[in-house]
N, C-alpha and C positions, 0 to 999 in steps of 0.2 A: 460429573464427567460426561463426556459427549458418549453415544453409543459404541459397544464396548467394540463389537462386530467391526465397525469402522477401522478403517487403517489404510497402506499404503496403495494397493489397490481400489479402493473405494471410488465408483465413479459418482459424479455430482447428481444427475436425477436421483441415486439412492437417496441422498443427503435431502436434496430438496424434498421429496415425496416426503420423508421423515419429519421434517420440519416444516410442513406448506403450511398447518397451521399457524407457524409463526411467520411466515412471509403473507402470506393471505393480508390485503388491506394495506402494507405495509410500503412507506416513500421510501425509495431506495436511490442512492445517489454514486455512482460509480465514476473515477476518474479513468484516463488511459486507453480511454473503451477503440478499440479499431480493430475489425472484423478477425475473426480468426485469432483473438489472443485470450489469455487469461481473463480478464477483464469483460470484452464482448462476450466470449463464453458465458462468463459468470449472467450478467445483463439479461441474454437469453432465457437462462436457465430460470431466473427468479422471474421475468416477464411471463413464460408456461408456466408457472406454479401461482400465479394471480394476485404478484403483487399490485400496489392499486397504480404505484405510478415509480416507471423506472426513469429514472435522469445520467443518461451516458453523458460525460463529458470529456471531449478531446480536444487537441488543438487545432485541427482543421473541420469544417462543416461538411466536406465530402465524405469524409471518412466515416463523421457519424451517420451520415444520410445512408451511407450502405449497411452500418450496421443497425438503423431503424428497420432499414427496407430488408433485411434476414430475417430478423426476430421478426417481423409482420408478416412473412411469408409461411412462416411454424405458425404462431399465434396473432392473426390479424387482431382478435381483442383486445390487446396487448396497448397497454397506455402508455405512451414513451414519450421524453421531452430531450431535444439535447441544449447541450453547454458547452459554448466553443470557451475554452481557457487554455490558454498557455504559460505552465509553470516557470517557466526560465524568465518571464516577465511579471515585476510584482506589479506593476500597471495594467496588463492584463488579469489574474490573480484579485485584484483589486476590483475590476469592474465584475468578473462573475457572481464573485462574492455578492455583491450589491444586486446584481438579478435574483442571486438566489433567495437573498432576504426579501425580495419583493412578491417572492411564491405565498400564493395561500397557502400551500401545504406546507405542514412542520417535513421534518429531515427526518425519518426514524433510523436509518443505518445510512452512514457512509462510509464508501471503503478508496480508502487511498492506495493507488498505484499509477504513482509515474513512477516509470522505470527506463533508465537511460544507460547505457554501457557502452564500454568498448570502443570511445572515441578519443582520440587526440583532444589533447588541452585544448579549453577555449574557455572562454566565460560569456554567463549570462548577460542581458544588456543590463543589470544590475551591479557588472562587477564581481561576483561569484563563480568560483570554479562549475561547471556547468553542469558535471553530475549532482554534487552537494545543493546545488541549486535546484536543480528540475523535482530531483529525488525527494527533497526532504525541506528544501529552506521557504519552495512555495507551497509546498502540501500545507507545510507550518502554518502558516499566514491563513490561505482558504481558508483552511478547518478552524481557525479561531475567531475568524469575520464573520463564522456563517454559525458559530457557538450557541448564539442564542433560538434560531431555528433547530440544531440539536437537542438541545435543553428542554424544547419545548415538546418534545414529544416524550409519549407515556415512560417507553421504554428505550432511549436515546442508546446508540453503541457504534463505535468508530473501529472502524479494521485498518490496520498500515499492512502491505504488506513488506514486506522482509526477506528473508532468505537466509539458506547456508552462509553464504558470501560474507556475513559479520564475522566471521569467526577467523578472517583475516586480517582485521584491522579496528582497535577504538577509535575515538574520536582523535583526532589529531590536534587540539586546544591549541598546542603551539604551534603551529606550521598549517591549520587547514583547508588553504590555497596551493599548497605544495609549492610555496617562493614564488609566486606569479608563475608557477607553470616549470621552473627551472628543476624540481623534483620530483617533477608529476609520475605517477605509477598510477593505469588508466585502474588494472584489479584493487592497487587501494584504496584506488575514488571510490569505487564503488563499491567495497566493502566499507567504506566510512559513512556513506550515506545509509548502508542499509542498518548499520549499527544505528545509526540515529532514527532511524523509522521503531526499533524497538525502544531504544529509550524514549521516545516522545508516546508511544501508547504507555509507559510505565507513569510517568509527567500527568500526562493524561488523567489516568486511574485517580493518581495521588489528588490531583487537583477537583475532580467532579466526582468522585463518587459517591460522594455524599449526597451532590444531585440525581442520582440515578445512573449514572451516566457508566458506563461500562465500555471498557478500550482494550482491542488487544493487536496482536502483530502475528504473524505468520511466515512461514517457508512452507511455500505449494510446492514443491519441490522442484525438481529442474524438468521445464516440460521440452519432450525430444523435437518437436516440429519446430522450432523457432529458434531467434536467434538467443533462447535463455539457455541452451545448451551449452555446456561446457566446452571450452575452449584449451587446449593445455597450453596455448601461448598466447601475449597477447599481441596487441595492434603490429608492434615492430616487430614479431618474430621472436620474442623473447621469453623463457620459459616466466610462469606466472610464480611470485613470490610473493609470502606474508610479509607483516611489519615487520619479523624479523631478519629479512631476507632469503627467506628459507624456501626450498622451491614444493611448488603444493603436488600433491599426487593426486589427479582424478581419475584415476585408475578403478576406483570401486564405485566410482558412482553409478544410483538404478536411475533411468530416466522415466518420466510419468507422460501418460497420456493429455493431451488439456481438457479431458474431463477428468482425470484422476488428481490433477491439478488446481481446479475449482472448487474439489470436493473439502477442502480445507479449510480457504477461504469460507463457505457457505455455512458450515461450522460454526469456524469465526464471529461471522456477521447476525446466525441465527437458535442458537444453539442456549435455549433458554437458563439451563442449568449453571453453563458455567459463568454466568454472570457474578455469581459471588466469589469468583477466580480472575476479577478484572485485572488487567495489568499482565495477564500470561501471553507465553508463547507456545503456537501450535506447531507440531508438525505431522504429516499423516492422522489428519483430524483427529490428534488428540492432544491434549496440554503435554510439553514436553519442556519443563523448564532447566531439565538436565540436556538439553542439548544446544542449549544458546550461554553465550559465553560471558561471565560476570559481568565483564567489561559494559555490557549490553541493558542491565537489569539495574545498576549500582544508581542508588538514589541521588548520589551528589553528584554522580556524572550526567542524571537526569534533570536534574535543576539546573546544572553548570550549562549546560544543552543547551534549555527552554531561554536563559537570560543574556543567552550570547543570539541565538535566537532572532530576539524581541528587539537585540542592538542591531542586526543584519538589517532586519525587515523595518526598523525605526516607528517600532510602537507597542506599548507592552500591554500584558491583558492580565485582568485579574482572576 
C-alpha cells in the first residue's frame, strides 16, 4: 500500500520527494497537459524531481509552449518534448501515436487525461458523442498504438484518470450516443466515459500483466480552481441527475487544492508497491476499491468495453 501518512490533504512534492527515486531516469508521457491544470501540474512536478524526459501532450502547440516555458522557468534542466494530439480525432490520435513510436525512448509511465465536460451534444469528426470520444474512445486507440513502446520498458504502468463522476452512470451498451443526441444528459456523458476510463485500466491489467505491465485509474479529487468543480446544475439549468433520474446532492463535497490533486495521481503512476495491486482504483492516494462502483470494476463489462471499442476505432489488438 502507498504510504500510510498519505491521504486527502497530501500535497504532490510530498509524494514526489517520496518517490523521486522512482521517477529519477524515468519517460514520462502526459496527455491534456495546459498550464495551470491537473495534468501541467502533474508534468511540473515530475520534470523538478528529475525525470529524464517529460512529453506533455495537448491539442494545441501554444498551450504546450507555455507550459514548457513554466516548468523551464522552475527547472531549466528539465527535458521536455511536446505532442500536439487531438483526441476527438482518430486521424489525429493516429498520427501522434506513430511519432511516438518513432522516439528512441521507451514510454515508462503514461497517464491518460483528456477530460471534457459540461458541453451541449455534438460529435467527434469520427461520429462519436464527443465526451465518449475525447475521454476514453481516443485515449483507447493512443494507448494501444503506442503498447509496444509501453511494453518495452523495464517497468511499464499506464494511469487513466477517473473520478467520482462514475458513480452516476455505467456504460450505456444500449443507447451510448444518447439517440444522436435526442437523450443526451451532458452529467451522464461524462459519468459514462469516466466509467470507461476505470474499466479499461481493469482490461488493461487483465490483458498485460503478465507482461509487467501495471494499470490503474484514479479520482484526484474535485480540484476548486477550475472548471472540475462541481456544478449542482448542468448546462441548461437543470438540476444534475444519475441514471436513475434521481437528483445528485453535492452538498458534502471537500474540494482539493491542484496540488493536493496531483498527489494521487503521482501515486498512481509511481508508487512501486502497489504494482501487484494492478487493475485498482485510487483515491486520496490510497487504493480505494470500496469506493468505485461495481459497475466500474465487472470483468465482462471490461471486455464488452475493450471489443466495442476496437469496432468504434476499426482495429483490434491482441
Amino acid at each position: 500500500m502507498p504510504n500510510k501518512n498519505f491521504g486527502f490533504h497530501t500535497e504532490a512534492d510530498e509524494v514526489a520527494t517520496y518517490f523521486e527515486n522512482e521517477i529519477k531516469g524515468k519517460t514520462i508521457l502526459i496527455t491534456g497537459c495546459t498550464w495551470n491544470d491537473l495534468n501541467a501540474e502533474c508534468a511540473r512536478i515530475i520534470a523538478k524531481h528529475h525525470a529524464a524526459l517529460v512529453i506533455v501532450a495537448g491539442e494545441k502547440q501554444e498551450q504546450l509552449d507555455e507550459t514548457m516555458q513554466k516548468i523551464h522557468e522552475e527547472t531549466p534542466t528539465a527535458n521536455i518534448r511536446s505532442l500536439v494530439v487531438n483526441f476527438a480525432s482518430l486521424h489525429s490520435v493516429r498520427h501522434a501515436a506513430a511519432q511516438v513510436n518513432a522516439y528512441v525512448e521507451d514510454i515508462d509511465v503514461l497517464i491518460n487525461n483528456s477530460d471534457i465536460k459540461g458541453c451541449p451534444y455534438h460529435t467527434t469528426e469520427d461520429g462519436f458523442e464527443a465526451i465518449f470520444g475525447t475521454n476514453y474512445a481516443g485515449p483507447f486507440l493512443f494507448t494501444n498504438l503506442i503498447m509496444p513502446k509501453i511494453l518495452a520498458s523495464t517497468v511499464p504502468r499506464i494511469v487513466s484518470v477517473s473520478g467520482i463522476g462514475h458513480l452516476l452512470s455505467a456504460i450505456r451498451f444500449d443507447n451510448l450516443f444518447f439517440d444522436n443526441g435526442n437523450s443526451y444528459t451532458e452529467w451522464i456523458a461524462y459519468a459514462q466515459s469516466r466509467t470507461a476510463n476505470i474499466l479499461f485500466a481493469c482490461e488493461l491489467s487483465k490483458r498485460f500483466k503478465s507482461r509487467g505491465l501495471a494499470a490503474f485509474s484514479l479520482h484526484p479529487g474535485v480540484i476548486k480552481k477550475s472548471s472540475c468543480a462541481v456544478r449542482p446544475k448542468d448546462a441548461a439549468g437543470r438540476p444534475v441527475k444519475d441514471h436513475n433520474g434521481d437528483k445528485v446532492d453535492f452538498s458534502g463535497v471537500a474540494f482539493k487544492t491542484l496540488s493536493q490533486g496531483t498527489s494521487t495521481l503521482l501515486v498512481a503512476a509511481f508508487d512501486p508497491i502497489i504494482a501487484s495491486e494492478s487493475g485498482s482504483y485510487l483515491v486520496d492516494c490510497q487504493i480505494a476499491m470500496n469506493q468505485v462502483n461495481p459497475w466500474a470494476t465487472d470483468d465482462t463489462q471490461a471486455e464488452k468495453l475493450w471489443k466495442l471499442s476496437e469496432k468504434l476505432v476499426g482495429q483490434t489488438f491482441d
